[in-house]
Backbone bond lengths (Angstrom), bond angles and torsions (degrees), N, CA, C in turn:
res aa  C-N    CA-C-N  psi(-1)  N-CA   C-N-CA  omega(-1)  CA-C   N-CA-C  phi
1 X - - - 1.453 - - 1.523 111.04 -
2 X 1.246 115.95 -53.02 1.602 124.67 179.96 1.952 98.90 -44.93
3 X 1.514 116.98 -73.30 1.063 121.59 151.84 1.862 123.09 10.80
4 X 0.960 105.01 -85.41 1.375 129.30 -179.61 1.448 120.85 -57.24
5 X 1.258 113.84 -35.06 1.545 143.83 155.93 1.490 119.79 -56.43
6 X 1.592 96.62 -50.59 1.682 108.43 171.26 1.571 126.49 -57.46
7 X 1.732 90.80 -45.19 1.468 109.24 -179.02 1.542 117.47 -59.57
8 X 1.287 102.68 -39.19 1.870 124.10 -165.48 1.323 94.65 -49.78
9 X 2.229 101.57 -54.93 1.185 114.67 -149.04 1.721 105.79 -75.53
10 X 1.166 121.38 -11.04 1.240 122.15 -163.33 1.331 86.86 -97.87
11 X 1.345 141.77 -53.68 1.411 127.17 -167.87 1.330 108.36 -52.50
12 X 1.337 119.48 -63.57 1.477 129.95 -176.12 1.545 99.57 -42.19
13 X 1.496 127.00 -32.45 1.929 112.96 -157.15 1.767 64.13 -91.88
14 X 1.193 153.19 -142.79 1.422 154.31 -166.93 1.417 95.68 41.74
15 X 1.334 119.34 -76.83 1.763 118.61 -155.09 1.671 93.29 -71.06
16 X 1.188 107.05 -40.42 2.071 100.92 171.71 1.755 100.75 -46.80
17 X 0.987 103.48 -82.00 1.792 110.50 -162.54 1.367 94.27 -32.00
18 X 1.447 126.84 -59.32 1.602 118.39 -135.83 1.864 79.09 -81.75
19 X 1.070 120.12 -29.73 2.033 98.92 178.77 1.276 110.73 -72.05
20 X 0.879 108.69 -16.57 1.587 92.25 -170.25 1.817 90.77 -94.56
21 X 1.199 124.77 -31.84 1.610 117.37 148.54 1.314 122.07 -14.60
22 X 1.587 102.32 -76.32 1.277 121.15 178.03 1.253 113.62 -53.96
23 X 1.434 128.47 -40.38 1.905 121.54 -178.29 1.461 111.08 -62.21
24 X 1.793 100.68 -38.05 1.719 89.06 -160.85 1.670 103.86 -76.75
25 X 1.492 110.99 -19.99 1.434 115.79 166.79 1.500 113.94 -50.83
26 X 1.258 106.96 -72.82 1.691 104.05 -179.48 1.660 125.18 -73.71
27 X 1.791 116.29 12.31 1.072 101.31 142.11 1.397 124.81 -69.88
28 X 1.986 112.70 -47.13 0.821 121.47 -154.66 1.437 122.12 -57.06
29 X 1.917 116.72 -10.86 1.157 123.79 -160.61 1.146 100.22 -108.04
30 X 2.011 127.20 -173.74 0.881 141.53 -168.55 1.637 108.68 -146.24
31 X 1.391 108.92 95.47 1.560 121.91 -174.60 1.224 102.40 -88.73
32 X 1.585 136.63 45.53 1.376 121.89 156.41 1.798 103.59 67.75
33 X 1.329 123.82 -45.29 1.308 99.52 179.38 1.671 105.74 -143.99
34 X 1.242 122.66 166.69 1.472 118.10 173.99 1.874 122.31 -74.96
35 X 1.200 72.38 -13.44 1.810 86.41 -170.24 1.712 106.59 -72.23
36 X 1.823 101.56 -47.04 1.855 113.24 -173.72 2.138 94.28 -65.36
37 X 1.449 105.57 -35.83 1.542 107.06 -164.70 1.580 96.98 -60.07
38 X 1.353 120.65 -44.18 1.759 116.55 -178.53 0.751 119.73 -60.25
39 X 1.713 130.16 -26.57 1.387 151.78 -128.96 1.805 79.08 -101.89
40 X 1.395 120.46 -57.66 1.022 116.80 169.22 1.251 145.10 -88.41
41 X 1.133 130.05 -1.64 1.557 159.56 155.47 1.855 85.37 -45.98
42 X 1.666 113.75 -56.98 1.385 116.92 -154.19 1.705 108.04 -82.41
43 X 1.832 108.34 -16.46 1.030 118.44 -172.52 1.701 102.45 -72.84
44 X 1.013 100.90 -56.08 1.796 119.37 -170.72 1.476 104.43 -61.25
45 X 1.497 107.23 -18.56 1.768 89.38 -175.82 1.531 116.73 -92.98
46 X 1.451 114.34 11.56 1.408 134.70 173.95 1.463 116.01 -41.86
47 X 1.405 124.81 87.25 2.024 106.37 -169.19 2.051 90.73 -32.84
48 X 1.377 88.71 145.63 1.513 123.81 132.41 1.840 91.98 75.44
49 X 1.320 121.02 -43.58 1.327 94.94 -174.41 2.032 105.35 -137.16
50 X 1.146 97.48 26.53 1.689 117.28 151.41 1.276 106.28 -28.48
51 X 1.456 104.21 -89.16 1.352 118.35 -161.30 1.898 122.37 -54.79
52 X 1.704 105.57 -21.33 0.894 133.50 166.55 1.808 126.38 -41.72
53 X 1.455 78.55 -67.48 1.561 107.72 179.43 1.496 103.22 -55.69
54 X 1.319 105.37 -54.06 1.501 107.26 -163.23 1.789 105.02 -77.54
55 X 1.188 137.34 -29.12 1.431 160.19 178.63 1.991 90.95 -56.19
56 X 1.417 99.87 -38.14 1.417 106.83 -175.26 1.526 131.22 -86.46
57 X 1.046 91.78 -41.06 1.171 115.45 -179.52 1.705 122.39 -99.47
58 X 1.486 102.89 -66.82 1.168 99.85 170.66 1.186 143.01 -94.40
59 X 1.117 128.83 6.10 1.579 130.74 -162.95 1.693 113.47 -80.93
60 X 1.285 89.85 -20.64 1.746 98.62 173.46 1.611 112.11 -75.10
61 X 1.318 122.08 -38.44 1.610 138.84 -152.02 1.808 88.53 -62.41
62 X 1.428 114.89 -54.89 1.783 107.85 -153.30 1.707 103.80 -81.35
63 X 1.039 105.75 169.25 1.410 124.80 164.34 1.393 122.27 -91.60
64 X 1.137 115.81 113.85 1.707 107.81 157.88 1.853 117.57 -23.08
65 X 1.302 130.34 127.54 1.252 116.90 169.07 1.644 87.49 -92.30
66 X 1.885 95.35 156.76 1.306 125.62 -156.40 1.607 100.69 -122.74
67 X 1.542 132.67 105.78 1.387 112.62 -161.98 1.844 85.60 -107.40
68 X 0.947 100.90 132.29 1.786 113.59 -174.13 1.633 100.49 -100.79
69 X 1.120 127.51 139.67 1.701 131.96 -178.16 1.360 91.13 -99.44
């Protein structure tokens, strides 16, 4: 039983890390509009397969923002 408990808990800290992966990613980018950036902010916060979706789908779509001095 403990076991099984352990496992749960370890998937869930895995699917935690990799979203919050995914947020600081899609702050860091620039999707052309604020509206598509929420769209995914809301996608990624999906328990368990958020980060998934967006890993799939979106991670290619944004641009790096470029801060010029």
């Amino acid at each position: 039983m403990n076991n099984i408990i352990l496992i749960i808990l370890l998937i869930f800290g895995i699917s935690l890390g990799l979203t919050m992966l995914a947020l600081v990613d899609i702050i860091k980018k620039d999707f052309g509009s604020p509206k598509i950036k929420i769209l995914w902010h809301f996608i990624a916060l999906i328990p368990l397969i958020g980060w998934l979706i967006y890993l799939i789908f979106g991670y290619r779509k944004g641009r790096k923002k470029s801060f010029t001095a």
